[in-house]
C-alpha positions in Angstrom: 9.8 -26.6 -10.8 9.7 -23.3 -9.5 10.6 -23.6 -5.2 8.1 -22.1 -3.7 7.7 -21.3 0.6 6.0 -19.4 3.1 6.0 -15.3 2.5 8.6 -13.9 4.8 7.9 -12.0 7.4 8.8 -8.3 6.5 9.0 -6.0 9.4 13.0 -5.2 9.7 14.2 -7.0 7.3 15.0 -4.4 4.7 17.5 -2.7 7.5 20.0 -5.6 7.4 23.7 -4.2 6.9 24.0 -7.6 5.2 22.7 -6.3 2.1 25.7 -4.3 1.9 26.9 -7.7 0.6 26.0 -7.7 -3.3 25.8 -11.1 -2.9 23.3 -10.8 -0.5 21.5 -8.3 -1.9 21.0 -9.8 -5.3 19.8 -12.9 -3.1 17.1 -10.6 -1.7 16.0 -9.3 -5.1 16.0 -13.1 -6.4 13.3 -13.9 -3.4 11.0 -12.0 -5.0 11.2 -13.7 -8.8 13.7 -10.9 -9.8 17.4 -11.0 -11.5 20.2 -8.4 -9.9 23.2 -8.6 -11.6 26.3 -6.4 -10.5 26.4 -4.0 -13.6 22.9 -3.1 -12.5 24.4 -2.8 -8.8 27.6 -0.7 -9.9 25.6 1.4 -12.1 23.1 2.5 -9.4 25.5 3.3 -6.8 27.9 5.5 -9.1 24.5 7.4 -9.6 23.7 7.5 -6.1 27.0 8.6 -5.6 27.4 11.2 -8.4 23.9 12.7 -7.0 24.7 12.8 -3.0 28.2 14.5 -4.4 26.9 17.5 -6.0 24.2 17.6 -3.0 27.4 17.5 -0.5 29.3 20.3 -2.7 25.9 22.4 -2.9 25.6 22.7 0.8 29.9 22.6 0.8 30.0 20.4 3.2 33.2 20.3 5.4 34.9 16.0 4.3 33.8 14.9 8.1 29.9 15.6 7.2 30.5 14.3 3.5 31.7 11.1 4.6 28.8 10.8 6.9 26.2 11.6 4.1 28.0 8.6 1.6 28.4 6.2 4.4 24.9 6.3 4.6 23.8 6.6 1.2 25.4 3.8 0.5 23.7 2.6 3.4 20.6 3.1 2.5 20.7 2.1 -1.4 20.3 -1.7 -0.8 16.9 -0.8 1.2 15.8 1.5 -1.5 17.0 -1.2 -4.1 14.7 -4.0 -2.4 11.7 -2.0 -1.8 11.5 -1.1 -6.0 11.6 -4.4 -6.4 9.1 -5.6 -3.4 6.9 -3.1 -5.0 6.6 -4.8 -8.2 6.5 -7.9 -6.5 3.5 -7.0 -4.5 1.7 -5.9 -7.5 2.2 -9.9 -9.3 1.5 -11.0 -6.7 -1.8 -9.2 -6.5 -2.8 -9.4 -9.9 -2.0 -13.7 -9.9 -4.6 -13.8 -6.8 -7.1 -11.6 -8.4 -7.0 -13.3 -11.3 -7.0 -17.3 -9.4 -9.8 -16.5 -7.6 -12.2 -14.8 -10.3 -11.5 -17.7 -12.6 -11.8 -20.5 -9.7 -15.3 -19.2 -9.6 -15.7 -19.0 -13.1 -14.6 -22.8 -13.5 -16.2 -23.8 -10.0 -19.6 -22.1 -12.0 -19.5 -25.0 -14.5 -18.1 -27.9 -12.9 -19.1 -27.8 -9.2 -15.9 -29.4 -8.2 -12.8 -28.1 -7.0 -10.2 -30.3 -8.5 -11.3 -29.3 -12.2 -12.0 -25.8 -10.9 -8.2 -25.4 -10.1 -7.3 -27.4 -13.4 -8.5 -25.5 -15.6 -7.2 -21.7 -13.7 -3.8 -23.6 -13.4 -3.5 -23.0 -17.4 -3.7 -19.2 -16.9 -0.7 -19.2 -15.3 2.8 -19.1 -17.0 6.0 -20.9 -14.9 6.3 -19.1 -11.7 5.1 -18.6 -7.9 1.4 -19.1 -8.3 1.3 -22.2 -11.0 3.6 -23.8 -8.4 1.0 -23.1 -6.0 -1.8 -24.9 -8.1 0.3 -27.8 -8.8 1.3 -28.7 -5.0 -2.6 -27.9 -4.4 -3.5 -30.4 -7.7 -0.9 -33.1 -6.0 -2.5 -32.8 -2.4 -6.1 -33.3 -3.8 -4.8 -36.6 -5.8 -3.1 -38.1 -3.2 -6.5 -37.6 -1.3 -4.7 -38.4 2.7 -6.4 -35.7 5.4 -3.5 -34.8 7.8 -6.2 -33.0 10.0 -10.3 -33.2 10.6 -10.3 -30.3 8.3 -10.6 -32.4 5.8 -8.3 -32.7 2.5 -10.5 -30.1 0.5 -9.7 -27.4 3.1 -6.0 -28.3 4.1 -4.6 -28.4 -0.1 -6.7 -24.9 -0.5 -4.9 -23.9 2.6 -1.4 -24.0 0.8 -3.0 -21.0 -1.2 -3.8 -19.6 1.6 -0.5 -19.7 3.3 1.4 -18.2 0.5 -1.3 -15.4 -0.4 -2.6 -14.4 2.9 -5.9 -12.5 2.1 -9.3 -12.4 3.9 -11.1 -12.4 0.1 -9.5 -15.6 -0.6 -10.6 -17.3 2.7 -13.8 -16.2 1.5 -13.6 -17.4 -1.7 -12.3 -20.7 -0.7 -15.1 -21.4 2.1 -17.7 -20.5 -0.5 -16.0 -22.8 -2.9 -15.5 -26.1 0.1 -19.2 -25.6 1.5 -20.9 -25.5 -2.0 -19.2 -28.8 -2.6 -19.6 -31.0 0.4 -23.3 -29.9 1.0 -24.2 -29.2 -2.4 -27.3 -27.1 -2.8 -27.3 -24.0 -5.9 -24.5 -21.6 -5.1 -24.9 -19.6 -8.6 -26.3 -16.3 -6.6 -23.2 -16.5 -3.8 -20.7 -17.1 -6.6 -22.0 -14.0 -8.6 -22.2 -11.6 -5.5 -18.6 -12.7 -4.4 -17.5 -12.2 -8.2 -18.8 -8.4 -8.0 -17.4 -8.1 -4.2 -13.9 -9.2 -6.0 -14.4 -7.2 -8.8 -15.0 -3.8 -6.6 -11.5 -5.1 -4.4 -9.4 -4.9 -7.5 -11.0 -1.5 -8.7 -10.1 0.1 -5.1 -6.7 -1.8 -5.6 -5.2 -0.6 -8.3 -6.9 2.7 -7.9 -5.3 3.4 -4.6 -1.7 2.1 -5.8 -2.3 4.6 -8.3 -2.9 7.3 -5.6 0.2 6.0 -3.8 2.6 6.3 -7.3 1.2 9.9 -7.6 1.8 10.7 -3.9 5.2 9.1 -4.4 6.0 11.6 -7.5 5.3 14.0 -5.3 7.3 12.8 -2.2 10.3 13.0 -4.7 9.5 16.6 -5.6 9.1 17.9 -2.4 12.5 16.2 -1.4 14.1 18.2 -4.3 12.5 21.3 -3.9 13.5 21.9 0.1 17.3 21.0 -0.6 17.4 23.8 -3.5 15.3 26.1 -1.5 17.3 25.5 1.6 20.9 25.7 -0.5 19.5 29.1 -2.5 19.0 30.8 1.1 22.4 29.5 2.3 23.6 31.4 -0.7 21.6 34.8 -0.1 23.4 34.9 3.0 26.5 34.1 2.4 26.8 36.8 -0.3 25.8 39.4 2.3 29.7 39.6 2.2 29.5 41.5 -0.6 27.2 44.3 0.9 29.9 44.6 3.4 33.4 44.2 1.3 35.6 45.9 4.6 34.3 42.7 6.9 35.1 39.8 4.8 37.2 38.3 7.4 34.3 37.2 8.7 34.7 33.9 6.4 31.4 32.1 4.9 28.6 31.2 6.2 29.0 27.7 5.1 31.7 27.8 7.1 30.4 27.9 10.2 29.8 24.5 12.8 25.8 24.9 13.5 25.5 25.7 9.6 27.0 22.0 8.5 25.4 20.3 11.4 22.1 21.6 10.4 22.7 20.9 6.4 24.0 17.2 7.5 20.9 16.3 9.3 18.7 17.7 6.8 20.4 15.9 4.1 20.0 12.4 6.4 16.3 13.8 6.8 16.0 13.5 3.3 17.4 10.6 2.9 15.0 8.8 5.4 11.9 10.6 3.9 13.0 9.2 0.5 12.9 5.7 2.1 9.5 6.0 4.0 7.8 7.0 0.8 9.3 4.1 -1.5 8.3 1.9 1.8 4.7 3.0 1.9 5.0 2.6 -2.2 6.1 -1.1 -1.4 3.3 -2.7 1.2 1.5 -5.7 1.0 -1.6 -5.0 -1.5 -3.4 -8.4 -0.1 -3.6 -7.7 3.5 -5.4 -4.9 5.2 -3.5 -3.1 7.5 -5.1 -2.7 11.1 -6.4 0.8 11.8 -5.8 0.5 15.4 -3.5 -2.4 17.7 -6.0 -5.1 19.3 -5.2 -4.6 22.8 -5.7 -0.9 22.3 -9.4 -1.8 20.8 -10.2 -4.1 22.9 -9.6 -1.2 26.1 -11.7 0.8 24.4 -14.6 -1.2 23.9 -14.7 -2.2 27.5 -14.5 1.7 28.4 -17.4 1.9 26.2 -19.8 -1.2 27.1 -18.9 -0.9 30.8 -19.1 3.2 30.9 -20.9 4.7 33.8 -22.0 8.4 33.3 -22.9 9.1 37.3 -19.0 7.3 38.3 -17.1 8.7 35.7 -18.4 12.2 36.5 -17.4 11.6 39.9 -13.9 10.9 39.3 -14.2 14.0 36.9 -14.8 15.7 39.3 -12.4 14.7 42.1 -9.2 15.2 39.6 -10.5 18.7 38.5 -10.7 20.3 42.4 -6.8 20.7 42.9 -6.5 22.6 39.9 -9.4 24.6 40.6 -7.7 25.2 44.0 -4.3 25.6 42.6 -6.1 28.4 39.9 -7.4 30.7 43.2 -3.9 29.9 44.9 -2.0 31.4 42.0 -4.7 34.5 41.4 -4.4 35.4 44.9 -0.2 35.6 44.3 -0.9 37.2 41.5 0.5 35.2 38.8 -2.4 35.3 36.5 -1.2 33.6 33.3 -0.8 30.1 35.4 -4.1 30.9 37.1 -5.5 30.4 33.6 -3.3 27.9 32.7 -4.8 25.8 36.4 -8.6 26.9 35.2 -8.3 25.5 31.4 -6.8 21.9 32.8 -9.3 22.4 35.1 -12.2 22.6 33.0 -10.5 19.9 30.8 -10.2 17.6 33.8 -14.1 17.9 34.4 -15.3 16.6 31.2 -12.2 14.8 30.5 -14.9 11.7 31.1 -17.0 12.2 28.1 -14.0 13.3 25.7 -12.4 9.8 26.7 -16.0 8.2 25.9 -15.6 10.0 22.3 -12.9 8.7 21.5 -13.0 5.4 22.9 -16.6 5.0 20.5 -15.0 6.4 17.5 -12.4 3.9 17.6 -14.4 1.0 18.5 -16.8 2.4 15.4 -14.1 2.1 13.3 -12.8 -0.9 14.0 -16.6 -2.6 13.5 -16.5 -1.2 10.1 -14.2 -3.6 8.9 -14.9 -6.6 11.6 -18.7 -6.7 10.4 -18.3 -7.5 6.9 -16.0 -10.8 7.3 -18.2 -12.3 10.2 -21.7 -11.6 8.5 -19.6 -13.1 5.3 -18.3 -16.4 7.4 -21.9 -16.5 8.8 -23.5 -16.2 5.1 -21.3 -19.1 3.9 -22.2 -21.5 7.2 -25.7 -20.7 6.2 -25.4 -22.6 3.5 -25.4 -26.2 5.1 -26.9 -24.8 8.8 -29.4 -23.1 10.5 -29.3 -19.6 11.9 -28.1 -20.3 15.5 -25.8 -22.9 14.5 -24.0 -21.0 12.2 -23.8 -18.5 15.0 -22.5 -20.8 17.1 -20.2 -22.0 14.7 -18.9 -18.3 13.8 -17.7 -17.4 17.2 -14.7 -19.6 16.5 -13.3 -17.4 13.8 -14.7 -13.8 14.7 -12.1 -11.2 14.9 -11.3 -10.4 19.1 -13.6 -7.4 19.1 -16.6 -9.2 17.8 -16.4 -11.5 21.1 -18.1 -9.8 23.9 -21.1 -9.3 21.5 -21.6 -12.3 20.2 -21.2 -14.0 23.7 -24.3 -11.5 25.2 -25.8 -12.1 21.7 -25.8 -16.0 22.6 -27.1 -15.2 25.8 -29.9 -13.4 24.4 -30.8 -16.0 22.1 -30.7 -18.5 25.1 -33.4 -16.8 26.7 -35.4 -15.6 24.1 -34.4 -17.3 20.4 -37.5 -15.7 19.0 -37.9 -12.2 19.9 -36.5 -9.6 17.7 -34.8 -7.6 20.0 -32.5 -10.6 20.8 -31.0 -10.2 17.0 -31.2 -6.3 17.4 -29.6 -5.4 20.6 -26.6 -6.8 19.1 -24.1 -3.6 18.3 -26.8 -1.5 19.4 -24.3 1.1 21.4 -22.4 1.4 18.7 -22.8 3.9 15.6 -23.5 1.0 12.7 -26.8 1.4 11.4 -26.1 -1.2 8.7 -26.0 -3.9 11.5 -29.8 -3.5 12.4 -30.8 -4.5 9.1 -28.2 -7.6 8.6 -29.3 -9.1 11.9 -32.9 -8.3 10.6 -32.1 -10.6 7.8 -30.8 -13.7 10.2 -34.5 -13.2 12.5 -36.1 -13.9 9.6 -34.3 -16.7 8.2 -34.4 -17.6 11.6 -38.4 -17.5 11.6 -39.2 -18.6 8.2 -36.8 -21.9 7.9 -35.8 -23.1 4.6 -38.8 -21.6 2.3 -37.4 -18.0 1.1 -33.8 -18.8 2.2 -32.3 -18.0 -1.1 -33.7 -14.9 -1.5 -32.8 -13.7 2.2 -29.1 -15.1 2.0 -29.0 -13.6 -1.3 -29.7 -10.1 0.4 -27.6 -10.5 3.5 -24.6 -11.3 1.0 -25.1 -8.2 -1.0 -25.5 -6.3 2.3 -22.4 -7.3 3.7 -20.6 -6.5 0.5 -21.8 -3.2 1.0 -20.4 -3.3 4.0 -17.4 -4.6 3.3 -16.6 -1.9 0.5 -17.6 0.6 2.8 -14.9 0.0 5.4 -12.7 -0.8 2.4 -13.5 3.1 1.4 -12.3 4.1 4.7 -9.1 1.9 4.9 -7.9 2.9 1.1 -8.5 6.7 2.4 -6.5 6.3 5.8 -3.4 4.4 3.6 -4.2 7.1 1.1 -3.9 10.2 3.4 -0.7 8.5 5.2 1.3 8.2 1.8 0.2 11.8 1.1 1.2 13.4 4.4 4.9 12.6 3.5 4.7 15.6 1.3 4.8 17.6 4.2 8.0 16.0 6.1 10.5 17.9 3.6 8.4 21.3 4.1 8.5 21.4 8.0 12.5 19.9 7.6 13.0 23.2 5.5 11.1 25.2 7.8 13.6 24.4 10.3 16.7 24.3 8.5 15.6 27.9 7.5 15.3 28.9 11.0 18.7 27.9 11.8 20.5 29.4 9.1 18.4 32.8 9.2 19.3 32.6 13.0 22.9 32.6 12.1 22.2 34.6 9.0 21.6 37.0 11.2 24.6 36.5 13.9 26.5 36.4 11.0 25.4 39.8 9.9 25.9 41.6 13.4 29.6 40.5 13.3 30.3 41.9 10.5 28.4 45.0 10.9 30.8 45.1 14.4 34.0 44.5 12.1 33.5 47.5 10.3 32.6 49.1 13.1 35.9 48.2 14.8 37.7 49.2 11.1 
């Protein structure tokens, strides 16, 4: 039987100087279902070795600065070594989740009960992490003893959920727990979750695929800089041949800020090299957080408690001693901080309404991907409970920025469960037209009862999907653009190494120019 526990936490773990240990490093590699044996482990550090060796002689580096560069290339080769294999173990694990949950609904489809339902997908699965899974879920259902009121459907399904931690599976499985407990025909839900999955493991593999390429890319930009930096090093240094009667000036490579500059730009490399096979290696199940939740949650209060007259006011009141500073320094004639006063000034007046911008853009965002799993939680309680109930019910598990609107929406519905605007209003300051017609949707289920309530949950379901792969969109694009951007890291390290050397380049240059002046 495969041992199977919870997913480790993975934020620091990879910098341990314990996996200088091979031991410990081939225990690492073993966590996540892979062998490491010490041939493998020799093999790649003599190449690592072989290839920081002739970078080290290319930039003839002085044995203090070598030393530095192997200690931590040999350093940063167990991290480099984990994340390949994290990488590929992100990717099983992703495709044994995409595949459990399409065929749970598959065998759910026929069956209507769970138990079979996770028989039958159980035989998809060879020895290993996920048909260990199933089994201890198959074991929990026969031995039938709830721990917890959650009942023993939802605590075995949780043991999934625990070791693939993914909003699409706690959809998946609440579609699965409330078709079976309150029964009713959950063929329509089923096949809109089935396409919702189906578009998840398109944009999946599709931005992984983005991420290799970006990756390739990473790697060439790396090797690029270091020869373009090493080929300038080289111009100048043979600027000792122009000048044959001042070659006592010694090499270029020589000189202190010259290795200094070439050691850090090697490290630089070195780290780039890592934060590219890092971003290569990230969890594929869980969406990563555009912005933190304290953060968010500032900005929507700046937002929903702005006041235009106030803020102007205070605008106002921090823009006046700059003003004043601006005539101060005009009358002294130092005109270029005059200017400088009158732009922070100006910025300091509106400064108001740019923070307002910004604050709504974020919060916008944000929404984008909060929307889609509440209207999905709210679709699912739909299914054994009326419109404000299941309202009521989803507050409990609404993401934090979802709060303050669903506790005025409540409110609203309080005084006036009828109206339209009650349903409307909610979101209304913010920029997410799709919301209008969702909450549209839950009036009229609201209104009509039970008689079209197929058809209407059957449209809010597809709606949120759209919804969902919307903000899916713009999260793939964000991780996208981030793995990209490394590109640019070796190009502005060059940039700068180039400006050093050229700088000495050209001290170099004057000194020997004044030893054959002094000849």
């Amino acid at each position: 039987m495969i041992k199977i526990g919870k997913e480790k936490k993975e934020k620091g773990m990879f910098w341990k100087l314990s996996l200088l240990n091979p031991k410990n490093l081939a225990h690492e590699v073993h966590v996540y279902g892979y062998d490491f044996s010490w041939k493998i482990h020799v093999f790649l550090l003599l190449c690592s070795l072989i290839g920081i060796s002739a970078v080290g002689l290319l930039f003839e580096l002085k044995p203090t600065y070598f030393f530095c560069v192997i200690v931590c290339v040999i350093i940063v080769l167990p991290m480099l070594t984990v994340l390949s294999y994290k990488r590929m173990y992100e990717q099983k694990r992703f495709s044994d989740l995409v595949t459990y949950m399409e065929q749970m609904l598959y065998s759910f489809q026929k069956s209507g009960k769970i138990k079979l339902a996770l028989m039958e997908t159980r035989e998809l699965f060879d020895e290993g992490r996920m048909r260990a899974v199933i089994d201890r879920v198959i074991d929990y259902l026969q031995n039938g003893n709830a721990r917890t009121e959650n009942g023993v459907l939802r605590e075995a399904l949780e043991i999934v959920e625990e070791h693939y931690e993914c909003t699409k599976l706690r959809t998946v499985h609440e579609l699965l727990i409330s078709s079976e407990e309150y029964g009713g025909d959950a063929q329509d839900s089923i096949r809109l979750v089935l396409s919702d999955l189906e578009l998840w493991k398109r944009r999946g593999y599709k931005l992984q695929a983005r991420k290799k390429a970006s990756h390739t890319d990473n790697i060439i930009s790396i090797a690029v800089a270091t020869g373009f930096c090493a080929v300038a090093l080289y111009v100048l240094d043979a600027m000792r041949n122009v000048f044959p009667k001042a070659t006592a000036t010694g090499s270029i490579f020589q000189v202190e800020m010259i290795q200094l500059s070439s050691l850090l730009f090697v490290l630089y490399m070195l780290y780039v090299l890592t934060k590219s096979q890092n971003m290569m290696a990230m969890n594929w199940l869980q969406s990563e957080n555009l912005h933190k939740k304290e953060l968010i949650l500032e900005s929507y209060k700046a937002v929903t408690d702005y006041d235009e007259a106030r803020e102007r006011k205070k605008s106002l009141l921090w823009s006046v001693p700059f003003f004043v500073g601006a005539i101060i320094a005009f009358c002294f004639s130092h005109r270029w901080l005059g200017v400088c006063m009158v732009a922070i000034s100006v910025f300091m007046l509106f400064q108001h309404k740019i923070g307002y911008k910004l604050a709504r853009k974020d919060v916008n965002e944000e929404l984008y991907f909060a929307l889609p799993q509440w209207f999905m939680e709210i679709a699912l309680l739909l299914q054994s409970n009326n419109v404000q109930v299941s309202l009521v019910k989803s507050m409990q598990v609404a993401p934090a920025i979802l709060q303050g609107e669903l506790q005025r929406l409540m409110e609203r519905l309080e005084k006036a469960p009828e109206q339209l605007k009650s349903y409307v209003d909610f979101c209304k300051e913010f920029d997410v037209p799709e919301v209008e017609s969702c909450m549209k949707m839950l009036h009229a289920m609201a209104e009509s009862g039970t008689g079209n309530a197929k058809i209407q949950l059957t449209n809010l379901v597809r709606r949120v999907n759209e919804m969902q792969d919307m903000a899916d969109g713009i999260r793939d694009e964000h991780m996208a653009f981030r793995a990209k951007a490394i590109f640019s890291y070796p190009i502005f390290a060059c940039t700068a190494k180039l400006l050093v050397d050229l700088s000495v380049g050209m001290i170099f240059m004057f000194q020997m120019l004044g030893n054959m002046g002094g000849v």
